[in-house]
C-alpha positions in Angstrom: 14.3 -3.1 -5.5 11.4 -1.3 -4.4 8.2 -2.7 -3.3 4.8 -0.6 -3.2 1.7 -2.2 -1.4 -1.8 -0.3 -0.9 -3.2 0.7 2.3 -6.3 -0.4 4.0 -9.4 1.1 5.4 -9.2 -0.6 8.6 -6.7 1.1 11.3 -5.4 -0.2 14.6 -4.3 2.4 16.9 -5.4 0.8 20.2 -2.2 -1.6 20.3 1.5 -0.3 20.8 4.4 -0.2 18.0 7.5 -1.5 18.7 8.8 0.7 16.6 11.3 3.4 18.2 13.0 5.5 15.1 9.4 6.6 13.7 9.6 9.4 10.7 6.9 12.3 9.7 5.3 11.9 6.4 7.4 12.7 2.9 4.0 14.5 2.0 2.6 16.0 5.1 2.3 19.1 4.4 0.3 18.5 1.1 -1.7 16.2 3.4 -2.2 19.1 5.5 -3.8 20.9 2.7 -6.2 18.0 1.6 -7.3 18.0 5.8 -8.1 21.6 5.8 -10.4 20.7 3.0 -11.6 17.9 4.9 -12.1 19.5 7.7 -15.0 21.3 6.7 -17.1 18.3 5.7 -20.1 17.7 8.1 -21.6 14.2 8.5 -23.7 14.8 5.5 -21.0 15.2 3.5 -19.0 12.4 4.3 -22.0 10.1 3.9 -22.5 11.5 0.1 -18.8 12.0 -0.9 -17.5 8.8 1.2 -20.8 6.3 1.1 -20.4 5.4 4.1 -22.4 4.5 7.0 -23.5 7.2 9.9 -21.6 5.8 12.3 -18.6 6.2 9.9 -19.0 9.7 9.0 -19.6 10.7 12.8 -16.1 9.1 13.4 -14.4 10.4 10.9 -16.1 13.9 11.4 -13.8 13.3 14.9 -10.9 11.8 12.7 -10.5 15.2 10.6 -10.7 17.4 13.6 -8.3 15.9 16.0 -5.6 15.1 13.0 -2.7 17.8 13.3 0.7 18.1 11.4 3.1 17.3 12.0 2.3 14.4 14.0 2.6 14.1 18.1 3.5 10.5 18.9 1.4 10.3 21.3 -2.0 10.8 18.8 0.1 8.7 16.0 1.4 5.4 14.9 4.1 4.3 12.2 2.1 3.7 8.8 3.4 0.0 8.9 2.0 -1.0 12.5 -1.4 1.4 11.9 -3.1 -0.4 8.8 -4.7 -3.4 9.6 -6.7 -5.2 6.4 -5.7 -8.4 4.3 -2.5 -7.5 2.9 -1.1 -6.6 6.5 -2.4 -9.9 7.8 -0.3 -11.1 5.2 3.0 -8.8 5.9 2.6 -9.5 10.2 4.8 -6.5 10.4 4.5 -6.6 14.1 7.0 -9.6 14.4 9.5 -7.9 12.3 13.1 -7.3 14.2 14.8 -4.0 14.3 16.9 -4.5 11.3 13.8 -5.6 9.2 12.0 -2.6 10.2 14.7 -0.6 9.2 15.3 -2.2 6.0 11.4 -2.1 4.8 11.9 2.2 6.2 14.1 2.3 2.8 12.3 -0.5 0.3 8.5 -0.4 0.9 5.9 2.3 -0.2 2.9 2.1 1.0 -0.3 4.4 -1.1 -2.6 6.1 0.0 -5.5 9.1 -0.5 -4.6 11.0 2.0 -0.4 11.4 2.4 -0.1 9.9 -1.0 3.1 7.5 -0.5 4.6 6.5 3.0 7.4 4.8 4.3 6.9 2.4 6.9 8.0 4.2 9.7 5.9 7.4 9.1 3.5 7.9 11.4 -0.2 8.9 10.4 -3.4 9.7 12.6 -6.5 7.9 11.8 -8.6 9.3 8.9 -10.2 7.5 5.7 -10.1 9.0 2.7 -9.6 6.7 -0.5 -9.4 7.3 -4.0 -13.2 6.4 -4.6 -14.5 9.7 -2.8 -16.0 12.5 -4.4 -13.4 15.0 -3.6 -11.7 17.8 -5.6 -8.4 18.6 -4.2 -7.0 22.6 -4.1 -6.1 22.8 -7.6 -6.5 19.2 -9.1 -9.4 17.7 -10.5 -9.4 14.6 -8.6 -7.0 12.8 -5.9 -4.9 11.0 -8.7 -4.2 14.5 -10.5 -3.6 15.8 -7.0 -0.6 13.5 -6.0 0.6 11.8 -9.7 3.2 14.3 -10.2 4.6 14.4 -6.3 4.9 10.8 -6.6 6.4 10.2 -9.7 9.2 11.9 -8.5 9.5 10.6 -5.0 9.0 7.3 -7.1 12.1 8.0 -9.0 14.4 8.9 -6.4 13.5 5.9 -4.1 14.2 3.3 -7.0 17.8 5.5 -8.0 18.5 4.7 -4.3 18.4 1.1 -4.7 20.8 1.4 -7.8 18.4 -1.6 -9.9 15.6 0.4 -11.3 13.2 -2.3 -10.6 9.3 -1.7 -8.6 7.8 -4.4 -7.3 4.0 -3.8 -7.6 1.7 -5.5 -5.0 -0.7 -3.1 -5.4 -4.6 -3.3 -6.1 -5.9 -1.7 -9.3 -7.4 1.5 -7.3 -4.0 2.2 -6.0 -1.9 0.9 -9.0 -3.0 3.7 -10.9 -0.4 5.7 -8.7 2.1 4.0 -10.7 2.4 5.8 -14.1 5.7 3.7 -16.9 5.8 7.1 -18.9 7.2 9.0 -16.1 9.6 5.7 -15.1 10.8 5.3 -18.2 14.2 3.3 -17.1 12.4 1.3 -14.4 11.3 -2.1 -14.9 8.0 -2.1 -13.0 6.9 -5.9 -12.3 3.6 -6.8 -11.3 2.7 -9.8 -9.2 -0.8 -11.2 -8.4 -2.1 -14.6 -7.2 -4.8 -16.7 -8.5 -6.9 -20.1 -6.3 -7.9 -23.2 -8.2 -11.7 -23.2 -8.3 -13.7 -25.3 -10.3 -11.1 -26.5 -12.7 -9.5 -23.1 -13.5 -7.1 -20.8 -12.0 -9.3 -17.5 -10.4 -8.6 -14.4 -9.2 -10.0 -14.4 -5.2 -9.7 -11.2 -3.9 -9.6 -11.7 -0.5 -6.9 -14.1 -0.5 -4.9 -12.2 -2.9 -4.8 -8.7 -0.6 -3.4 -11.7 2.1 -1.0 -12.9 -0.5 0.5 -9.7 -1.3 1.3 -9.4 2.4 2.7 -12.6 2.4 4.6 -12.0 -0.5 6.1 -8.3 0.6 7.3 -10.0 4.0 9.1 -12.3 1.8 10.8 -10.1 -0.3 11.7 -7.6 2.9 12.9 -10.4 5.5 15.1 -12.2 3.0 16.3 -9.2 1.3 15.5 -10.8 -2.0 17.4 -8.1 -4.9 16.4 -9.7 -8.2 13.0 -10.7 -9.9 14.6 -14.1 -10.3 14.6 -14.4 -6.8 11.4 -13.2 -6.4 10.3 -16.4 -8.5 11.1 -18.4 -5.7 8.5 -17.3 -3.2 6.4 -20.1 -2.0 4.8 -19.0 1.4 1.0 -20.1 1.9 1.2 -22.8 -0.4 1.9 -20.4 -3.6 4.3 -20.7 -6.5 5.2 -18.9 -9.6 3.1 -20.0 -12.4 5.4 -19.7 -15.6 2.4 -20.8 -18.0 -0.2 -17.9 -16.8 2.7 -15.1 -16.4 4.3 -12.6 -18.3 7.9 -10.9 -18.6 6.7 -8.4 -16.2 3.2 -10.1 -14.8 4.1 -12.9 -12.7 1.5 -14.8 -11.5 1.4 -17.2 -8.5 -1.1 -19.9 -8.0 -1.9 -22.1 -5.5 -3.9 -25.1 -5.1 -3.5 -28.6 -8.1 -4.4 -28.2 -11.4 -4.1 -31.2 -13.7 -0.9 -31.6 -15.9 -1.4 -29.9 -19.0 -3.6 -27.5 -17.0 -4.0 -23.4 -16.9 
């Protein structure tokens, strides 16, 4: 079973990583060639391509010249301990033990804009670039032509490595694009979201679902969970798998009482 998750914009590289067998990107040298592009953007630029705020663009102006590849240590931080939004609120990867660690290295995938797929342990320098930006990559039209075919087939030869041909999606819609059936035709890819009881119907929250996805990737990774059946039986935070509102391969989980007879 694989498991892919989205990134997030905010970064933590002030605090150490425990982690001591750290990795260099599977794509860092194509991320090398989208930073030479980047590179060359002035504050202006990153204002207009990024909308972002001055303060933002200034940063990141600082971002795109110190980043270097591959990656020094001691200007990095493992993918897994660096991102810092909802979902890895959810995931509290910091208080996961060697062997955890280790095991995530080979069942998480975590997207991205800029280094297009990592594993945990790959260290990355601070930079933002999502998919949102106006940016035309060396020879692709747009970030999603630039890394669909690399990660289809680093994709396919991650999931023949667990031997069960199943994905775990915990991704957002921006980052689930990455995720193309046609090119996995013998992989069951399952998608999971979560949904709040507000006002007498199940809702999609976003905030708490990017939290929930966390939540629901360290369950999967700490109990080594190998089956979609047992990935049924998650219910962290008050959640649990809502046959009425889910697919075959859509499972929702809801939390929070709904009236028998309810959905």
């Amino acid at each position: 079973m694989l498991i892919t998750v989205s990134p997030s914009t905010t970064l933590d590289f002030a605090s150490e990583s425990s982690a001591a067998d750290v990795t260099q990107p599977i794509f860092g040298t194509d991320a090398e060639l989208l930073m030479s592009e980047l590179k060359r953007w002035s504050a202006a630029d990153i204002i207009a391509k990024m909308k972002v705020s001055e303060a933002l663009a200034a940063e990141n102006v600082q971002r795109f010249a110190a980043w270097e590849f591959p990656h020094a240590a001691a200007v990095a931080k493992p993918a897994i301990h660096a991102f810092k939004g909802s979902v890895y609120a959810g995931l509290k990867a910091e208080t996961f033990d060697a062997d955890t660690l280790a095991y995530s290295q080979d069942h998480l995938r975590i997207f991205n804009g800029l280094y297009g797929m990592l594993r945990p342990l790959d260290l990355i320098q601070p930079y933002r670039l999502d998919f949102k930006a106006k940016f035309d990559p060396p020879g692709a039209k747009n970030l999603y032509h630039y890394w669909w075919d690399k990660i289809d087939a680093a994709l396919l030869s991650a999931i023949e490595a667990q031997g069960d041909n199943v994905l775990i999606d915990l991704t957002s819609g921006e980052y689930g694009r990455l995720i193309r059936a046609k090119a996995l035709p013998d992989v069951r890819i399952v998608s999971v979201n979560f949904r709040e009881w507000r006002n007498g119907q199940y809702k999609l929250v976003s905030t708490f679902a990017k939290q929930a996805r966390g939540f629901m990737a360290r369950y999967l990774l700490e109990k080594r969970v190998s089956s979609v059946e047992g990935l049924k039986n998650f219910s962290d935070e008050g959640y649990r798998y809502n046959p009425d509102l889910s697919q075959k391969d859509r499972l929702i989980f809801t939390r929070g009482g709904a009236p028998d007879g309810v959905i």
